[in-house]
PQR file with spaces between the fields and no chain letter, atoms N, CA, C, O and H, PARSE charges and radii, in Angstrom:
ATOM       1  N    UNK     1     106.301   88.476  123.483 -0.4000 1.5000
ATOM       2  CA   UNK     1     107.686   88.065  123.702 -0.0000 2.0000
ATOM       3  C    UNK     1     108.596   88.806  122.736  0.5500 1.7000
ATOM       4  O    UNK     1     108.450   88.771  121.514 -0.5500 1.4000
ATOM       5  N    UNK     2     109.886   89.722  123.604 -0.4000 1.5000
ATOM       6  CA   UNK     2     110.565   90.450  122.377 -0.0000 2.0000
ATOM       7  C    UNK     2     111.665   89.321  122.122  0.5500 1.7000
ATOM       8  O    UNK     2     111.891   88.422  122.932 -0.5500 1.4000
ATOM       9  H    UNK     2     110.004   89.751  124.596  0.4000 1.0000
ATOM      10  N    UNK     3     112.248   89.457  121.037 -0.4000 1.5000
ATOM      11  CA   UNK     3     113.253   88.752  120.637 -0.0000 2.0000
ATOM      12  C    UNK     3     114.636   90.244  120.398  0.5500 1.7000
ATOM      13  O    UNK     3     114.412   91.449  120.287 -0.5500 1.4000
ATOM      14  H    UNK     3     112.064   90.187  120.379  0.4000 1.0000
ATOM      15  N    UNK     4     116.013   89.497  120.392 -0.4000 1.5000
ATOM      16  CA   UNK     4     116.515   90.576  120.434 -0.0000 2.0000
ATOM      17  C    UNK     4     117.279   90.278  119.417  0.5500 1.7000
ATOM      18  O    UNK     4     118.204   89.466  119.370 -0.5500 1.4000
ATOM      19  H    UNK     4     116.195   88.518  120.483  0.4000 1.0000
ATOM      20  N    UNK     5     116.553   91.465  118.011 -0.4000 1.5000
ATOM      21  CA   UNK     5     117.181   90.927  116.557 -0.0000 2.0000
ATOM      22  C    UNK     5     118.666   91.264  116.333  0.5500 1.7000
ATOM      23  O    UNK     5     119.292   90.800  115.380 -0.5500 1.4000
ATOM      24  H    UNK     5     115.802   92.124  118.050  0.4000 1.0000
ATOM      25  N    UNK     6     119.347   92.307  117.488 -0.4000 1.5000
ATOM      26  CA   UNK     6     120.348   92.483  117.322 -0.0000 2.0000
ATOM      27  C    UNK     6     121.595   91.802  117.689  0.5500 1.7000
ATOM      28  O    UNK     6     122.645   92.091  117.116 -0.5500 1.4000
ATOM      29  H    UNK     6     118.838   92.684  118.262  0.4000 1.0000
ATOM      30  N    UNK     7     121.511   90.464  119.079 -0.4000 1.5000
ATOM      31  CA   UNK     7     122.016   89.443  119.112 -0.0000 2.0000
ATOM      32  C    UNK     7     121.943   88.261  117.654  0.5500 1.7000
ATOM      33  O    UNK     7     122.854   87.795  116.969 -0.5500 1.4000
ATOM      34  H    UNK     7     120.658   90.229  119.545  0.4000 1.0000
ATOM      35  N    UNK     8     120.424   88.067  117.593 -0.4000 1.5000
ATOM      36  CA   UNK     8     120.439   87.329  116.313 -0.0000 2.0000
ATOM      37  C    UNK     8     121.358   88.090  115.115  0.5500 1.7000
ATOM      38  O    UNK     8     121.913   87.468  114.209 -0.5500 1.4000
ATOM      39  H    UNK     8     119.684   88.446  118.149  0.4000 1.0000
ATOM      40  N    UNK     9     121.395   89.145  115.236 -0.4000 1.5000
ATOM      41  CA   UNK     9     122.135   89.716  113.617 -0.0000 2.0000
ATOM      42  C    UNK     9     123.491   89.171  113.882  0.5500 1.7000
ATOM      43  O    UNK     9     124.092   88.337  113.205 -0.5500 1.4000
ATOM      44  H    UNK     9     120.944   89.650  115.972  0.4000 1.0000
ATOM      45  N    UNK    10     123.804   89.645  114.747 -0.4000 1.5000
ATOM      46  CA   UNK    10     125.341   89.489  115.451 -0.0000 2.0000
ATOM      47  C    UNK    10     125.738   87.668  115.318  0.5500 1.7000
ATOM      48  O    UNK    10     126.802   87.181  114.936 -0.5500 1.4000
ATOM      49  H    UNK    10     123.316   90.322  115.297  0.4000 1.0000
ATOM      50  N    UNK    11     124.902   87.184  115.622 -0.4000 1.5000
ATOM      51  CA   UNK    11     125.264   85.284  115.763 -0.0000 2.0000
ATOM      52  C    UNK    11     125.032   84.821  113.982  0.5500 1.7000
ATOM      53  O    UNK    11     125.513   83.761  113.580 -0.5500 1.4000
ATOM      54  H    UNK    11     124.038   87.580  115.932  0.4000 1.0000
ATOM      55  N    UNK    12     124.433   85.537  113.256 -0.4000 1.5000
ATOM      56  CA   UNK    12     123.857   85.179  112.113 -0.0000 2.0000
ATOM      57  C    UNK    12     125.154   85.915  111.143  0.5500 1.7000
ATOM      58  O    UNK    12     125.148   85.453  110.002 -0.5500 1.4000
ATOM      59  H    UNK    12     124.043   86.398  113.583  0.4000 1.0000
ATOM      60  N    UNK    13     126.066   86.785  111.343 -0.4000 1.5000
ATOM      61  CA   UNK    13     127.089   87.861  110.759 -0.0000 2.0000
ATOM      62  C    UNK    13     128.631   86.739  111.346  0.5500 1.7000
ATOM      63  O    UNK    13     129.788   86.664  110.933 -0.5500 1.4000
ATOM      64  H    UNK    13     126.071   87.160  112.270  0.4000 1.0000
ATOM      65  N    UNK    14     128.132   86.268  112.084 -0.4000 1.5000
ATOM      66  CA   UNK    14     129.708   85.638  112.570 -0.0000 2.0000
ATOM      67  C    UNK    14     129.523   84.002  112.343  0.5500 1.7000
ATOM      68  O    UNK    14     130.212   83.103  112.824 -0.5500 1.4000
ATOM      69  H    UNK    14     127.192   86.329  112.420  0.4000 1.0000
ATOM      70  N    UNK    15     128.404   83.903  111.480 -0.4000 1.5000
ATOM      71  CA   UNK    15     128.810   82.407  111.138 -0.0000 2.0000
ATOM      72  C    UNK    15     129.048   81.959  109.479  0.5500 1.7000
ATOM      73  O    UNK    15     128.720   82.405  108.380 -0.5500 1.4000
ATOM      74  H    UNK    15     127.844   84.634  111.089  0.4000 1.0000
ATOM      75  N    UNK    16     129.807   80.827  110.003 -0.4000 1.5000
ATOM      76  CA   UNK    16     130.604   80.281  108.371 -0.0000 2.0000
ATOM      77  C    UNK    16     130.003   79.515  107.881  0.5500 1.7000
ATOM      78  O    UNK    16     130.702   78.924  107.059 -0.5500 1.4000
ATOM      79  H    UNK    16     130.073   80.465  110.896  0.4000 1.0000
ATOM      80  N    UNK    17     128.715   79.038  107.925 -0.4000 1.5000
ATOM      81  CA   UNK    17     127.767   78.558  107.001 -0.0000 2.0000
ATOM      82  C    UNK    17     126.446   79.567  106.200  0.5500 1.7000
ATOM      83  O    UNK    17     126.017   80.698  106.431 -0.5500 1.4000
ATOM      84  H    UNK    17     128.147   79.519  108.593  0.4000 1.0000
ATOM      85  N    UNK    18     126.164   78.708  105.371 -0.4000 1.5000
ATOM      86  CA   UNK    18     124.794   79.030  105.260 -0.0000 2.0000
ATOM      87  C    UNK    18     123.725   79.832  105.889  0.5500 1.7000
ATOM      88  O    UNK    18     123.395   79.069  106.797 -0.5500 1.4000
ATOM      89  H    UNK    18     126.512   77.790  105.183  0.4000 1.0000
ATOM      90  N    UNK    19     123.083   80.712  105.984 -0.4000 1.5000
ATOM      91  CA   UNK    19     122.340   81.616  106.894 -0.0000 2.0000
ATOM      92  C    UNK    19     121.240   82.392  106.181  0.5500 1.7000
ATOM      93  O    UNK    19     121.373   82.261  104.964 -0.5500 1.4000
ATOM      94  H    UNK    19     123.350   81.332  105.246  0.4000 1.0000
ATOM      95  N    UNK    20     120.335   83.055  106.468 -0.4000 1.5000
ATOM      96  CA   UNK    20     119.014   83.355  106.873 -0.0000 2.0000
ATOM      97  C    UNK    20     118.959   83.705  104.907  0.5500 1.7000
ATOM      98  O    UNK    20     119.743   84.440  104.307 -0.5500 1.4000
ATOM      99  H    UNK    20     120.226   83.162  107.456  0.4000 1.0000
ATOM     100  N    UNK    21     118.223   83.206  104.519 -0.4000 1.5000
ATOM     101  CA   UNK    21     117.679   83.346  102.723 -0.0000 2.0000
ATOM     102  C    UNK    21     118.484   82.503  102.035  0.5500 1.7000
ATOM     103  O    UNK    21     118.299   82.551  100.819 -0.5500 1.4000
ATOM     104  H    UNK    21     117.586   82.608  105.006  0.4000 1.0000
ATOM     105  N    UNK    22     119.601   81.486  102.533 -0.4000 1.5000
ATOM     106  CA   UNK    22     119.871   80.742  102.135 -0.0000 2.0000
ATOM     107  C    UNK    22     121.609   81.354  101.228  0.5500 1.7000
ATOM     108  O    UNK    22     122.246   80.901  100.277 -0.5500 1.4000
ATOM     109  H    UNK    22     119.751   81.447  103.521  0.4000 1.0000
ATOM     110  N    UNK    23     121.780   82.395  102.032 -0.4000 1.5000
ATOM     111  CA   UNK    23     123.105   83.586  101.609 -0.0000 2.0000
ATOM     112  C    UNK    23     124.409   82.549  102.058  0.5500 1.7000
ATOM     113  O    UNK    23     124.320   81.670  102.915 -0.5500 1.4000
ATOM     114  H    UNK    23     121.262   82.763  102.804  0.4000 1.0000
ATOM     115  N    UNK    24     125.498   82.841  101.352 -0.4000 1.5000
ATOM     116  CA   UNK    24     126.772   82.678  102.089 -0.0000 2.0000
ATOM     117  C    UNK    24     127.676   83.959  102.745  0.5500 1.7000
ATOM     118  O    UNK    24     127.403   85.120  102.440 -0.5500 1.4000
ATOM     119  H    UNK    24     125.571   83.555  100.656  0.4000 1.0000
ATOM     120  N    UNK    25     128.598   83.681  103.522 -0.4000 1.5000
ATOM     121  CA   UNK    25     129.267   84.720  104.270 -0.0000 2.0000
ATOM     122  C    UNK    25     129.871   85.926  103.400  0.5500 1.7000
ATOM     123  O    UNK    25     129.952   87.147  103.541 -0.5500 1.4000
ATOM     124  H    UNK    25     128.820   82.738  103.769  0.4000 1.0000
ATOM     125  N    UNK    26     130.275   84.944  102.388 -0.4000 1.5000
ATOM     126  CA   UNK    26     130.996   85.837  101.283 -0.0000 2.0000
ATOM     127  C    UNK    26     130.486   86.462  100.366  0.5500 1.7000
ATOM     128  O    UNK    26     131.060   87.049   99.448 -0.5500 1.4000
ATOM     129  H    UNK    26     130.210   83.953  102.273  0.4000 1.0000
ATOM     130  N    UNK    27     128.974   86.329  100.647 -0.4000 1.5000
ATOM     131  CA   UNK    27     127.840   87.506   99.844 -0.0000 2.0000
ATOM     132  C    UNK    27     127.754   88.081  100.371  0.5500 1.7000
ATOM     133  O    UNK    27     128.171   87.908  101.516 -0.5500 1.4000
ATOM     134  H    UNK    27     128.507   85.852  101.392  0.4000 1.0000
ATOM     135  N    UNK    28     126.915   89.704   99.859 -0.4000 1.5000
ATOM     136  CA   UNK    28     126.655   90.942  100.458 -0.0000 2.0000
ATOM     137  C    UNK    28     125.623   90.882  100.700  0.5500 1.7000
ATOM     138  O    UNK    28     124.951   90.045  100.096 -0.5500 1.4000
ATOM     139  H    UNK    28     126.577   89.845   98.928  0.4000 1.0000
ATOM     140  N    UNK    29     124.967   91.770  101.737 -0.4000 1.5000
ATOM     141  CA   UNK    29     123.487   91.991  101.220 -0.0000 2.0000
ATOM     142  C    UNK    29     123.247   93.364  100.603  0.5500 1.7000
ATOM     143  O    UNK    29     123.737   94.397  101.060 -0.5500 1.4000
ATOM     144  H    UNK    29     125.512   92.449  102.227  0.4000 1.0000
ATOM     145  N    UNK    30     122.205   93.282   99.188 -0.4000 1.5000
ATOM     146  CA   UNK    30     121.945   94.430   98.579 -0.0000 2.0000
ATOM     147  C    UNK    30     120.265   94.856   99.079  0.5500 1.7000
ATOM     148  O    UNK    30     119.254   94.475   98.490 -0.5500 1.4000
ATOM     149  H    UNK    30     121.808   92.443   98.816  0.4000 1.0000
ATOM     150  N    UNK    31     120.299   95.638  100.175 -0.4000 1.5000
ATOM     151  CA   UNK    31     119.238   96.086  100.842 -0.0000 2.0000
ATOM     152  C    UNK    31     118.269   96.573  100.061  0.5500 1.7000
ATOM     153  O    UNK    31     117.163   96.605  100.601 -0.5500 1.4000
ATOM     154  H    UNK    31     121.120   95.947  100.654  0.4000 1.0000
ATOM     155  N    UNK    32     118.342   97.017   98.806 -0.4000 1.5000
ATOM     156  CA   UNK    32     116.960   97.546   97.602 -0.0000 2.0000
ATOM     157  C    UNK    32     116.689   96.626   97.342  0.5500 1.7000
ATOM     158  O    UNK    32     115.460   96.585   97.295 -0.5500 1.4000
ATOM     159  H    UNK    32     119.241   96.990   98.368  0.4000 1.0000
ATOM     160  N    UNK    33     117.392   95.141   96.958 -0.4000 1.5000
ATOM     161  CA   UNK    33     116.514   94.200   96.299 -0.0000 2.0000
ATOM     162  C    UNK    33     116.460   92.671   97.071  0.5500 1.7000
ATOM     163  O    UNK    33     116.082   91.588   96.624 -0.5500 1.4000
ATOM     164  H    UNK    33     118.391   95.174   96.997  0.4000 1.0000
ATOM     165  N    UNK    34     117.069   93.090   98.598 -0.4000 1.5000
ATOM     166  CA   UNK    34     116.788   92.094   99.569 -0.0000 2.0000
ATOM     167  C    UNK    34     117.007   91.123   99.133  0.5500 1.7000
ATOM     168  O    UNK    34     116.181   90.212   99.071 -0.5500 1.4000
ATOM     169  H    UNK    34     117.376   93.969   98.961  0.4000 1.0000
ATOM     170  N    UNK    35     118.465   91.047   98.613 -0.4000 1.5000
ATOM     171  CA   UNK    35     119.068   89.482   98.444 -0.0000 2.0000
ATOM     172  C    UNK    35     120.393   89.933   98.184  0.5500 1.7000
ATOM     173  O    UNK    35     120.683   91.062   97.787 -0.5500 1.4000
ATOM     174  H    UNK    35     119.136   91.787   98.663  0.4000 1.0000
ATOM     175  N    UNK    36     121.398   88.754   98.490 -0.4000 1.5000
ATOM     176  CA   UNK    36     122.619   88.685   98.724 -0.0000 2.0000
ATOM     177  C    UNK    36     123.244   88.259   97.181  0.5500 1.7000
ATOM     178  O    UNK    36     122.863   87.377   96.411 -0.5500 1.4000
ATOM     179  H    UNK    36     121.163   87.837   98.812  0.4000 1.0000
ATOM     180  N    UNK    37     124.503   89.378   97.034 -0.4000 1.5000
ATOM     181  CA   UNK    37     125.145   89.490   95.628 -0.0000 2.0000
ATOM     182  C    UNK    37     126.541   88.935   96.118  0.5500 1.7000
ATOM     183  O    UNK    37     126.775   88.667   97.296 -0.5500 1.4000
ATOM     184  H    UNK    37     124.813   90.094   97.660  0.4000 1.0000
ATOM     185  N    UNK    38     127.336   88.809   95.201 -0.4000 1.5000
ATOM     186  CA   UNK    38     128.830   88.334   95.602 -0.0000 2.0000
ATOM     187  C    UNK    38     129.516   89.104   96.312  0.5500 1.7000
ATOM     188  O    UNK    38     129.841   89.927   95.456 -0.5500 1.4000
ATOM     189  H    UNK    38     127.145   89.027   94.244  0.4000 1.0000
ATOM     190  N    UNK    39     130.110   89.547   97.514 -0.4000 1.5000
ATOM     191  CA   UNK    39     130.968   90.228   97.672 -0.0000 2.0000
ATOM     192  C    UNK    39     132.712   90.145   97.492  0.5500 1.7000
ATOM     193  O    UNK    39     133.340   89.127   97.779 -0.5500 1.4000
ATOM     194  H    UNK    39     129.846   88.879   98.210  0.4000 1.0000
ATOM     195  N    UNK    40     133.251   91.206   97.049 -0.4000 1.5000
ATOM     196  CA   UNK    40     134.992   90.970   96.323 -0.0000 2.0000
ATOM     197  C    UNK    40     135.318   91.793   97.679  0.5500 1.7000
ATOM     198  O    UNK    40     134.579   92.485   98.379 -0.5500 1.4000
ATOM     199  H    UNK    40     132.740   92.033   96.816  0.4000 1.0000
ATOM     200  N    UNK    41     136.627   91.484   97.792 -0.4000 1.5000
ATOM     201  CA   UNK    41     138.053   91.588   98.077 -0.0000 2.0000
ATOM     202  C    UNK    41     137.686   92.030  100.014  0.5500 1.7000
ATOM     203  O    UNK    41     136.997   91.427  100.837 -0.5500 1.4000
ATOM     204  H    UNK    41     137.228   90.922   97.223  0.4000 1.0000
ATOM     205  N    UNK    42     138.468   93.250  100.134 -0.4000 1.5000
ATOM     206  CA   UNK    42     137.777   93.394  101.640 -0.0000 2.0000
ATOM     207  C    UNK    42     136.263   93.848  101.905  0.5500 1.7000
ATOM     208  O    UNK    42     136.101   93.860  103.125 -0.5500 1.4000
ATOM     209  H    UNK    42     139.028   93.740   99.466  0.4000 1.0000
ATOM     210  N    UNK    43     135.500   94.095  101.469 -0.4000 1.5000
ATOM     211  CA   UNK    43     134.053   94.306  101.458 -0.0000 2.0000
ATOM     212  C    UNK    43     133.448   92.559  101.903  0.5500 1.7000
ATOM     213  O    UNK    43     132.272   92.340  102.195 -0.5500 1.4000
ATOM     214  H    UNK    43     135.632   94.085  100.477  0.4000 1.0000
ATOM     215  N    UNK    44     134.228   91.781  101.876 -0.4000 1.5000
ATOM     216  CA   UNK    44     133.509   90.874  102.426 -0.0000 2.0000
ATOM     217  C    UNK    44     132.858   90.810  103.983  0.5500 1.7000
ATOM     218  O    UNK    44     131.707   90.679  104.400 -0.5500 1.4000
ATOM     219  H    UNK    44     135.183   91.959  101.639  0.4000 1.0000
ATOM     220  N    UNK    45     134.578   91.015  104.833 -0.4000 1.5000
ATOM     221  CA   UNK    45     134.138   90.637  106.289 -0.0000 2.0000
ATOM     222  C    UNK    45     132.490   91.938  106.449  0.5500 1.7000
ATOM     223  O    UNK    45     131.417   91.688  106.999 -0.5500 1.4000
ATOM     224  H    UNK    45     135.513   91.121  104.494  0.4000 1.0000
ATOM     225  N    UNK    46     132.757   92.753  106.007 -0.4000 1.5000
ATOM     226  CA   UNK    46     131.717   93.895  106.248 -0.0000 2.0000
ATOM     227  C    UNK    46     130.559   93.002  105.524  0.5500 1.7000
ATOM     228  O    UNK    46     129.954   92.180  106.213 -0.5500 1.4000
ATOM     229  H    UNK    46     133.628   92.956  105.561  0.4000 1.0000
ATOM     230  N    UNK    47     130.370   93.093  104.693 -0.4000 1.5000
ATOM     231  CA   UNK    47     129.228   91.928  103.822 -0.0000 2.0000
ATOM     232  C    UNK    47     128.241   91.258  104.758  0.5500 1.7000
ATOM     233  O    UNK    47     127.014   91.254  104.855 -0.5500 1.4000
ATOM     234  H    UNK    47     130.861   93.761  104.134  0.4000 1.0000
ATOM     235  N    UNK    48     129.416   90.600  105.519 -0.4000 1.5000
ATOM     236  CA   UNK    48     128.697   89.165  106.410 -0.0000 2.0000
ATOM     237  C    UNK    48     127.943   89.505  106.905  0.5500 1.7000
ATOM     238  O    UNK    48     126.772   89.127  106.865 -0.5500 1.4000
ATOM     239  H    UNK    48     130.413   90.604  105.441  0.4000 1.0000
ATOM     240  N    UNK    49     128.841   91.048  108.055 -0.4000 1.5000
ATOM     241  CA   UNK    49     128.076   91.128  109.324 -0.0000 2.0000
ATOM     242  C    UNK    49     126.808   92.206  109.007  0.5500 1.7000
ATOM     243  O    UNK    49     125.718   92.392  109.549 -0.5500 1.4000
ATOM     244  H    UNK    49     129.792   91.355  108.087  0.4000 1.0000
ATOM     245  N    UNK    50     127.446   92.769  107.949 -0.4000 1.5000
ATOM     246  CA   UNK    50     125.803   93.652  107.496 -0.0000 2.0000
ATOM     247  C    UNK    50     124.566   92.723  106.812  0.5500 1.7000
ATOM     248  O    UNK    50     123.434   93.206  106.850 -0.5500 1.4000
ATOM     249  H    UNK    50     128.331   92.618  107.509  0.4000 1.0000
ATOM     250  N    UNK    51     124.739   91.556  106.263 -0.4000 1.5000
ATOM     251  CA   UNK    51     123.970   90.463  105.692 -0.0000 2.0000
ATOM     252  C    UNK    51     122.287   90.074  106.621  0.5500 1.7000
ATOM     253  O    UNK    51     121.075   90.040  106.405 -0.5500 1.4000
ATOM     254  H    UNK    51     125.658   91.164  106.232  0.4000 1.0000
ATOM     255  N    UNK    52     123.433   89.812  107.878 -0.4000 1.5000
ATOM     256  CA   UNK    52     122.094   89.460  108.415 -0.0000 2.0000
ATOM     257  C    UNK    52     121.177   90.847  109.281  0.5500 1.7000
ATOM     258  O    UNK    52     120.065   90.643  109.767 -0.5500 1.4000
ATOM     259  H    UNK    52     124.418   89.839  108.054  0.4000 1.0000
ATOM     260  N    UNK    53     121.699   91.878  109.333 -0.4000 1.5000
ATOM     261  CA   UNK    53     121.178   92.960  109.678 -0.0000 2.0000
ATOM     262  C    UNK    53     119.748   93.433  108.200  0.5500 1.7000
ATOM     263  O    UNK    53     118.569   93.787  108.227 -0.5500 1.4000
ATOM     264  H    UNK    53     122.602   92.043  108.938  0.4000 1.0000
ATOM     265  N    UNK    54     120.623   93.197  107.279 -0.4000 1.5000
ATOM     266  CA   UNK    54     119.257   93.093  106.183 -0.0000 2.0000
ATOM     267  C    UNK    54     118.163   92.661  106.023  0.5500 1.7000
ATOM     268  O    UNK    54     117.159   93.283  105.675 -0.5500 1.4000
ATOM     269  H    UNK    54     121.580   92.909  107.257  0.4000 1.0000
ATOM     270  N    UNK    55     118.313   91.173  106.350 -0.4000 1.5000
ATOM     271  CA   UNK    55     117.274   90.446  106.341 -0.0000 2.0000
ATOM     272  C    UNK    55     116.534   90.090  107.511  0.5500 1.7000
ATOM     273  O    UNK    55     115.686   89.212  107.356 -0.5500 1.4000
ATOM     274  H    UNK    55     119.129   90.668  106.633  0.4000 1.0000
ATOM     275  N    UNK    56     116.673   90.583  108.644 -0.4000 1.5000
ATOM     276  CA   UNK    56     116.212   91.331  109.954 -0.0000 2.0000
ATOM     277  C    UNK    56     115.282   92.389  109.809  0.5500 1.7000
ATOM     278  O    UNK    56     114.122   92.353  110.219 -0.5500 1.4000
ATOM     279  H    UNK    56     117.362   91.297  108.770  0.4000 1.0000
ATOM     280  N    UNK    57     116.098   93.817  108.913 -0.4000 1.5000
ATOM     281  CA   UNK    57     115.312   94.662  108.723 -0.0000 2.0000
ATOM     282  C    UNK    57     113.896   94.458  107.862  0.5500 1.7000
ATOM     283  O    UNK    57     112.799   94.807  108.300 -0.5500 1.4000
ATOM     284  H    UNK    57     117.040   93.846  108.580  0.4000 1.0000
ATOM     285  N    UNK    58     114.124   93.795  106.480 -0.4000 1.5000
ATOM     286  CA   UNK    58     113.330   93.206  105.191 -0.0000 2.0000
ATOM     287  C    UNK    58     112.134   92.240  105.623  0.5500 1.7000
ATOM     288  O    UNK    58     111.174   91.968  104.902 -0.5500 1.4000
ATOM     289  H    UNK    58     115.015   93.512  106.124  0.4000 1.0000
ATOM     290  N    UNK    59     112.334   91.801  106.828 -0.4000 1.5000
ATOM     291  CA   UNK    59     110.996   90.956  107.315 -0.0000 2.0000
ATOM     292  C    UNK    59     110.989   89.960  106.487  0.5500 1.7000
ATOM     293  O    UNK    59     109.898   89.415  106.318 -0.5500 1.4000
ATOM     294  H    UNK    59     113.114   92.022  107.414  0.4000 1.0000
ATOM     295  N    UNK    60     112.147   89.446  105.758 -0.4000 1.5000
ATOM     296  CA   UNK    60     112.190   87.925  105.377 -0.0000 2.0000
ATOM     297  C    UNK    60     111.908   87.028  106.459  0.5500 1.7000
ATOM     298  O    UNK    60     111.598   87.390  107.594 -0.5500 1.4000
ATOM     299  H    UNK    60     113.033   89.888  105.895  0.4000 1.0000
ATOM     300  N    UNK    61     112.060   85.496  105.951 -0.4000 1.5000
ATOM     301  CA   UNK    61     111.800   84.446  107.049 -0.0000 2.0000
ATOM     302  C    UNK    61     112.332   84.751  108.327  0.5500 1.7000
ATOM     303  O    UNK    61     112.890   85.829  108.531 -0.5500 1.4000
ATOM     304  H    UNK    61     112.311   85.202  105.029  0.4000 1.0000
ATOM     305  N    UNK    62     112.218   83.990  109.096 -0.4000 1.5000
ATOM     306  CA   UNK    62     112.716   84.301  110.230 -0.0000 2.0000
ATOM     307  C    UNK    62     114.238   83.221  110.618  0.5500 1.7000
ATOM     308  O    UNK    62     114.531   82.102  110.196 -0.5500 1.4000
ATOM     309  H    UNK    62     111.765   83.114  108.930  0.4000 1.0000
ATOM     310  N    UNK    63     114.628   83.723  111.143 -0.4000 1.5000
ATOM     311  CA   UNK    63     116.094   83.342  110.892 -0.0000 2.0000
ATOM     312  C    UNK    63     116.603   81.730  111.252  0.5500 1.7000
ATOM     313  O    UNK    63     117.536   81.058  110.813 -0.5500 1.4000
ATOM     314  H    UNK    63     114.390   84.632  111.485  0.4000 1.0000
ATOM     315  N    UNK    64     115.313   81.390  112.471 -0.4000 1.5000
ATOM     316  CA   UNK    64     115.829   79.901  112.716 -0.0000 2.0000
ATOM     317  C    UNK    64     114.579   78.704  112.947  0.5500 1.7000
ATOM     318  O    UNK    64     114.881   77.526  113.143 -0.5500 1.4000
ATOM     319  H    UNK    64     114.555   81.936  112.827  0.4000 1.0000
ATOM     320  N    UNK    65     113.410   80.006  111.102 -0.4000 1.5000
ATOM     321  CA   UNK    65     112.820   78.901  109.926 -0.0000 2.0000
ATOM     322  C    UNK    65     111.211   78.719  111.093  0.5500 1.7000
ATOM     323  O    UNK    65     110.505   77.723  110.941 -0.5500 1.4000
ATOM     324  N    UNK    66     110.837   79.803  112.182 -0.4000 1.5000
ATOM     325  CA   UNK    66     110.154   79.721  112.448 -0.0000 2.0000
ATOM     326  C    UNK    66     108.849   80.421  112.020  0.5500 1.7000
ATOM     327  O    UNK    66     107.790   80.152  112.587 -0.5500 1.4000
ATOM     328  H    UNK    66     111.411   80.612  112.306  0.4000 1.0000
């Protein structure tokens, strides 16, 4: 069964809670050390939606804890 991680990135980048490693929207993700740092000023909205594309790629948990 494929799953399509690029819808999940997309639903996981446009939400205002809590999400996949336990990140907020307004963190980044830092792809070398596969965890989410603060993001400042406009680098946020970009932040979000690259966030969950990270932890997609990184083979962390799976996004909805399965």
């Amino acid at each position: 069964m494929k799953i399509s991680w690029s819808i999940i990135a997309i639903a996981l980048g446009l939400s205002t809670t809590v999400v996949a490693g336990g990140c907020k929207t307004s963190e980044c993700c830092d792809k070398e050390a596969n965890k989410c740092r603060t993001a400042k000023g406009a680098n946020q909205a970009y932040c979000s939606a690259e966030k969950a594309k990270c932890y997609v790629g990184a083979g962390l948990k799976d996004p909805f804890g399965g």
